[in-house]
C-alpha positions as CSV (number, residue, x, y, z in Angstrom):
1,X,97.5,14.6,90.9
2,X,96.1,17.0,88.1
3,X,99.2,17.8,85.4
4,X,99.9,20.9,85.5
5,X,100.6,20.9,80.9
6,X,97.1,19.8,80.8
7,X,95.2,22.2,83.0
8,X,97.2,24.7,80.7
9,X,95.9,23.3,77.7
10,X,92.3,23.8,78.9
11,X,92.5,27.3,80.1
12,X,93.7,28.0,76.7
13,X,90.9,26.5,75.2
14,X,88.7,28.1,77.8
15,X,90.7,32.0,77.4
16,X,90.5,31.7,73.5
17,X,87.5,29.4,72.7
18,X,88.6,26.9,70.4
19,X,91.4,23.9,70.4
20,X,93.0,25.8,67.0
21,X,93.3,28.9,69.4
22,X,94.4,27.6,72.3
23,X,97.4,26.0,69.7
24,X,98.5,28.9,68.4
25,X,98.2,30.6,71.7
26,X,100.5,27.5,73.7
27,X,102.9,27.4,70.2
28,X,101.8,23.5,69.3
29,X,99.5,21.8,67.0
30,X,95.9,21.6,67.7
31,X,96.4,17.7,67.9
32,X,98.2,17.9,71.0
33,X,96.0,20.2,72.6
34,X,93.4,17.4,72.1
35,X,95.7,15.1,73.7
36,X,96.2,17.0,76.7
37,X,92.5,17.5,76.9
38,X,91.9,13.9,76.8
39,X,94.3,13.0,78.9
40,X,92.5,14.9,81.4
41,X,89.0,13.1,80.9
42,X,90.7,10.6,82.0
43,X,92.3,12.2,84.8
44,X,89.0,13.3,86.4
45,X,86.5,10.7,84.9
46,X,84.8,14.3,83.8
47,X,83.9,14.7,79.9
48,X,85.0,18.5,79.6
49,X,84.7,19.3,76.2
50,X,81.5,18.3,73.8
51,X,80.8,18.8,70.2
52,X,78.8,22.4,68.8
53,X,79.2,22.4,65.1
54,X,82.2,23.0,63.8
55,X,83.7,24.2,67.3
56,X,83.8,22.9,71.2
57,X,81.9,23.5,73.9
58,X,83.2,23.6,77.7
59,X,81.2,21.4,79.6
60,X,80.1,22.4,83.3
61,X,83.1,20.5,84.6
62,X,85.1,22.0,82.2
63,X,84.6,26.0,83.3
64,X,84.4,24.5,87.0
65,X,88.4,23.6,86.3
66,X,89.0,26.1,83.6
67,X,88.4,28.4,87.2
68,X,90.8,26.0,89.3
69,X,93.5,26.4,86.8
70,X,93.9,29.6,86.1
71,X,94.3,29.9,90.1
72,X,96.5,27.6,89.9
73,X,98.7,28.6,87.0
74,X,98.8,32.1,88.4
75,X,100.3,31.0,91.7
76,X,102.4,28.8,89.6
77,X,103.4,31.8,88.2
78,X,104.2,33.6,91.0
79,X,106.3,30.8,92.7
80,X,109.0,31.5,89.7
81,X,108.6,35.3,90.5
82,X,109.7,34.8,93.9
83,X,112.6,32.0,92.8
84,X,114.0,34.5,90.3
85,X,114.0,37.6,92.6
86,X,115.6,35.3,95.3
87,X,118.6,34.3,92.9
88,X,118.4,38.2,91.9
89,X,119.4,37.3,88.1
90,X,117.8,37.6,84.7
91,X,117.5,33.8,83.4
92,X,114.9,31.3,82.0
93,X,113.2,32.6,78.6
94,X,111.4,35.7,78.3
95,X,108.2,36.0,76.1
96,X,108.1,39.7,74.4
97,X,105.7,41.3,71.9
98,X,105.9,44.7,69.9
99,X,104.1,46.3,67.2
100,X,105.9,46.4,64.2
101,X,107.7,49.9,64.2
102,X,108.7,49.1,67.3
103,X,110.2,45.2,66.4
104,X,112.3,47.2,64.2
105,X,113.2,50.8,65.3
106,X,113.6,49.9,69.2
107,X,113.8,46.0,70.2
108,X,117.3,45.3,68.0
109,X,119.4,47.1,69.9
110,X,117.5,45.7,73.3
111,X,117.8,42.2,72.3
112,X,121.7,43.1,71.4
113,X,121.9,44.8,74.8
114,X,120.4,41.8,76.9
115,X,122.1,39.7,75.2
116,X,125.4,41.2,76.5
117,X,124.2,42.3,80.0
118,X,122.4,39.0,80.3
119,X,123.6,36.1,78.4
120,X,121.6,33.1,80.2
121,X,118.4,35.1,79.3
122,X,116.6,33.8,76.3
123,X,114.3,36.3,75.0
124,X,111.9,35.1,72.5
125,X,110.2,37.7,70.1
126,X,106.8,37.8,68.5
127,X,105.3,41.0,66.0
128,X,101.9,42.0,67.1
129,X,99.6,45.0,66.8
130,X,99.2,46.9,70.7
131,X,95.8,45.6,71.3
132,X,96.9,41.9,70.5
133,X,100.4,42.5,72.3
134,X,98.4,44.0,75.3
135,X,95.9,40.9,75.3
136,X,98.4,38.3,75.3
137,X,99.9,40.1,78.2
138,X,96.9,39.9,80.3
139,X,96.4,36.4,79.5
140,X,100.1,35.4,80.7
141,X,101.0,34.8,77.0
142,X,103.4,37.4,76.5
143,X,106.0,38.4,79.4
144,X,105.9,42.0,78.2
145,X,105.6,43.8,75.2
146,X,105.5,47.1,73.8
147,X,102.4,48.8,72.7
148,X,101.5,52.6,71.9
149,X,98.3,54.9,70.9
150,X,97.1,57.8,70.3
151,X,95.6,60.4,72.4
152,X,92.7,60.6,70.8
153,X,92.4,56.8,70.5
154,X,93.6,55.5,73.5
155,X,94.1,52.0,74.7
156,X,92.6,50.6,78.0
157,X,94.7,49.0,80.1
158,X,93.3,46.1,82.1
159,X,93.5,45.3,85.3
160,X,96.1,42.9,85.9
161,X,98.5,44.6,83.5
162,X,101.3,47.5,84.6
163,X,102.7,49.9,82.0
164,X,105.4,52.4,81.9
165,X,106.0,55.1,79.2
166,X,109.2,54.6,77.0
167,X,108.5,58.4,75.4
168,X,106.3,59.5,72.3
169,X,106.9,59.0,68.6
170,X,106.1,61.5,66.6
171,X,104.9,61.4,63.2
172,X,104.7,63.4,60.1
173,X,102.7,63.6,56.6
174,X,104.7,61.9,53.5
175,X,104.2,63.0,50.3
176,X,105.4,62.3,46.7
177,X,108.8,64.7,46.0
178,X,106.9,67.0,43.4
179,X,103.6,67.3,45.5
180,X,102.2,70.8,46.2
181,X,102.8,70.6,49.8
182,X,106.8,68.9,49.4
183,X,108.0,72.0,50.5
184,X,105.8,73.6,53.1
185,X,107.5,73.8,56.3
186,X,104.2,72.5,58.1
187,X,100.6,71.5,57.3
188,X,97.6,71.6,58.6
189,X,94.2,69.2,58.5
190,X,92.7,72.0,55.8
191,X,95.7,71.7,53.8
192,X,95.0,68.0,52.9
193,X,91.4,68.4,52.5
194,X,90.7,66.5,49.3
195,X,94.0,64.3,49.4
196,X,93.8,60.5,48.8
197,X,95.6,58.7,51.6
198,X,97.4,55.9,52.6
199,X,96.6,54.4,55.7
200,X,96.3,51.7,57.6
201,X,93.6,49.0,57.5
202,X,90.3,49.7,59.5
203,X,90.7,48.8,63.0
204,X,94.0,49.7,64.0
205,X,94.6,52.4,66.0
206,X,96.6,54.2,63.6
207,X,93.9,54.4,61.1
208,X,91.3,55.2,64.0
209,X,93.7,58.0,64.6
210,X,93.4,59.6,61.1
211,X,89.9,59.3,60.9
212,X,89.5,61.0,64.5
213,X,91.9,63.5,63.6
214,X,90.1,64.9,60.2
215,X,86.3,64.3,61.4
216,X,87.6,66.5,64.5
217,X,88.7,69.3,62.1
218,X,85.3,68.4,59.9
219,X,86.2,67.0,57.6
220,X,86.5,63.1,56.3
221,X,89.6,61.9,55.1
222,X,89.3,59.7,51.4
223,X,91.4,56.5,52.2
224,X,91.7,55.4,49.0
225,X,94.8,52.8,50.0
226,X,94.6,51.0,53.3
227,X,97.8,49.4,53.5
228,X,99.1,47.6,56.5
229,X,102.9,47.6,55.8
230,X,104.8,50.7,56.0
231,X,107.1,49.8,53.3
232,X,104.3,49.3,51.2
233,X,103.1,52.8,51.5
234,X,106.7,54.1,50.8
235,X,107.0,52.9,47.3
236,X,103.3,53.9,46.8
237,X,104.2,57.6,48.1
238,X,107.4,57.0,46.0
239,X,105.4,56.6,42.7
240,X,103.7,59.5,43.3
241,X,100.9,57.6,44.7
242,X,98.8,59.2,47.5
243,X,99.9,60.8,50.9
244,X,100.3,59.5,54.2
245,X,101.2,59.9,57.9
246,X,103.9,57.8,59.1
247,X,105.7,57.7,63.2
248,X,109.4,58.1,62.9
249,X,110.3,55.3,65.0
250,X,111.7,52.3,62.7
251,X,110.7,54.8,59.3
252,X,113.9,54.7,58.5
253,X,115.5,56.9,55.7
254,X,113.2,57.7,53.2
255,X,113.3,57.2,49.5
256,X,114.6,59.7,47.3
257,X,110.8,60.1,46.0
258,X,109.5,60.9,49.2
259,X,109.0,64.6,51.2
260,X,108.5,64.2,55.1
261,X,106.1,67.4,56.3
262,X,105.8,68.5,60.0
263,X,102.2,67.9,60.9
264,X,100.5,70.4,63.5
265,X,99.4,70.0,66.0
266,X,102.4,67.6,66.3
267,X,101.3,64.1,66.2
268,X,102.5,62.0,68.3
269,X,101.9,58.2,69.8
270,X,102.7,57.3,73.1
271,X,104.8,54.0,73.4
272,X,104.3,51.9,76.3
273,X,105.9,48.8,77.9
274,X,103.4,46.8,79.6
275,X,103.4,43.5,82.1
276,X,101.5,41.2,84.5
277,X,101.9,43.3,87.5
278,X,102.5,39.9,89.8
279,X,105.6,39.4,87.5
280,X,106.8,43.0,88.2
281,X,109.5,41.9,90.5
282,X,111.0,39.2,88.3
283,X,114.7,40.0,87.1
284,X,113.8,39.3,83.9
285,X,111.3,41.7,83.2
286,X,113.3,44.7,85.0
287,X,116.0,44.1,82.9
288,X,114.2,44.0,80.0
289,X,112.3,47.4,80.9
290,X,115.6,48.8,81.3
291,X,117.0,47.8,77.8
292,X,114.3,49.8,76.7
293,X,114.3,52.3,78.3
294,X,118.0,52.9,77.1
295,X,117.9,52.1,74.1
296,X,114.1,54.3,73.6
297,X,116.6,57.2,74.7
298,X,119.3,56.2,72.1
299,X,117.0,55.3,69.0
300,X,117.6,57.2,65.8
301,X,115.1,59.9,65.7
302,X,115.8,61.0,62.7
């Protein structure tokens, strides 16, 4: 009989495309995903992985049972849906992701509420941008996580993945204390034409979001910092440095250097909490979808 550990180890290499990967995808060393996958040569008398390069290859056997166990896996999977929802309690471990505003403006007080509600469930956490959140979901990964994006960068959804909104975030333009703008009770796109901004790095939705923003008023923005961390851009702003556009959730309060500016039109990200849809039903995830849902409504907006 096939073990079930090592037909996971080879769909990870065969989702992801390498052993190292597939390692950091399964949370072990790339040494014992080469032990699984030898284990199951053996196993099958099938050589599944071969040399190119510096990488592996899956051999035709390999994506023949790459197939077979991600089949497997997923009824797998479903069996411990249907076990939960029959015991009707949230138990076992619980796999979450969450962009980083959201690991620290909204999934605290979840954790601290699941914790009480439901003390034999062991969350386990994980910080990743919404695209990477909302892949490891689809790849059975992640158990849920929490994404968001913009409405003029939006992010698809795949199939096998079910969202709900949690709300929108709004954000607003930060600028040094003795900035021209500091006390304007709103700005618009022609109001910061010329600015040097701090934004995020190429590729994330919040950057994409600037840039659509300003070329959709005609005009292209100067990011002259491109800054992933949020705190990062607040001692920046704080130094007189630049001006930016940061979402209220997890901003926290802002240094004494620092104006916050209503932008308009108002804009706002749209937060999600996605799943597998075949895990839906499990305890589990419900509960943890209500946390959120709870706490979303609760979070300090301020």
């Amino acid at each position: 009989m096939l073990d079930l550990g090592r037909l996971r180890a080879l769909h990870a290499v065969a989702t992801h495309g390498s052993v190292g990967a597939a390692a950091a995808a399964l949370n072990c060393t790339p040494s014992a995903v080469s032990q699984q996958i030898a284990k199951l040569e053996r196993e099958t008398g099938a050589a599944l992985l071969e040399r190119r390069g510096r990488g592996v290859a899956l051999t035709d056997a390999a994506h023949l049972l790459s197939t077979t166990a991600r089949q497997v896996l997923a009824l797998v999977e479903r069996a411990e849906v249907a076990l939960e929802e029959q015991r009707g309690e949230a138990v076992g471990r619980l796999h979450v992701g969450a962009f980083a505003t959201a690991a620290r403006g909204l999934l605290p007080a979840a954790l601290a509420r699941l914790a009480a509600d439901h003390p034999r469930l062991d969350v386990r956490v994980v910080e990743l941008d919404p695209p990477d959140g909302l892949g490891a979901v689809a790849r059975g990964e992640l158990d849920l996580a929490v994404t968001h994006d913009w409405v003029n960068a939006p992010l698809p959804v795949p199939e096998p993945v079910s969202r709900a909104r949690l709300g929108e975030d709004v954000a607003d333009v930060l600028v040094p204390v003795g900035h021209p703008l500091a006390d304007r009770a709103s700005v618009a796109p022609e109001d910061l034409a010329g600015e040097r901004w701090i934004c995020q790095p190429e590729g994330t939705i919040c950057h994409d979001w600037l840039v659509n923003t300003f070329r959709g008023a005609g005009m292209e923005p100067d990011l002259a910092h491109r800054v992933a961390e949020y705190e990062t851009q607040l001692a920046l702003l704080s130094r007189g440095i630049g001006v930016a556009l940061l979402p209220r959730l997890g901003r926290g309060v802002l240094p004494d250097g620092v104006r916050a500016v209503p932008f308009v039109p108002t804009p706002t990200r749209r937060v999600f909490a996605v799943w597998r849809t075949q895990a839906g039903r499990r305890p589990a995830v419900t509960a943890a979808l209500a946390a959120l849902r709870t706490c979303w409504e609760q979070r300090d907006t301020a």
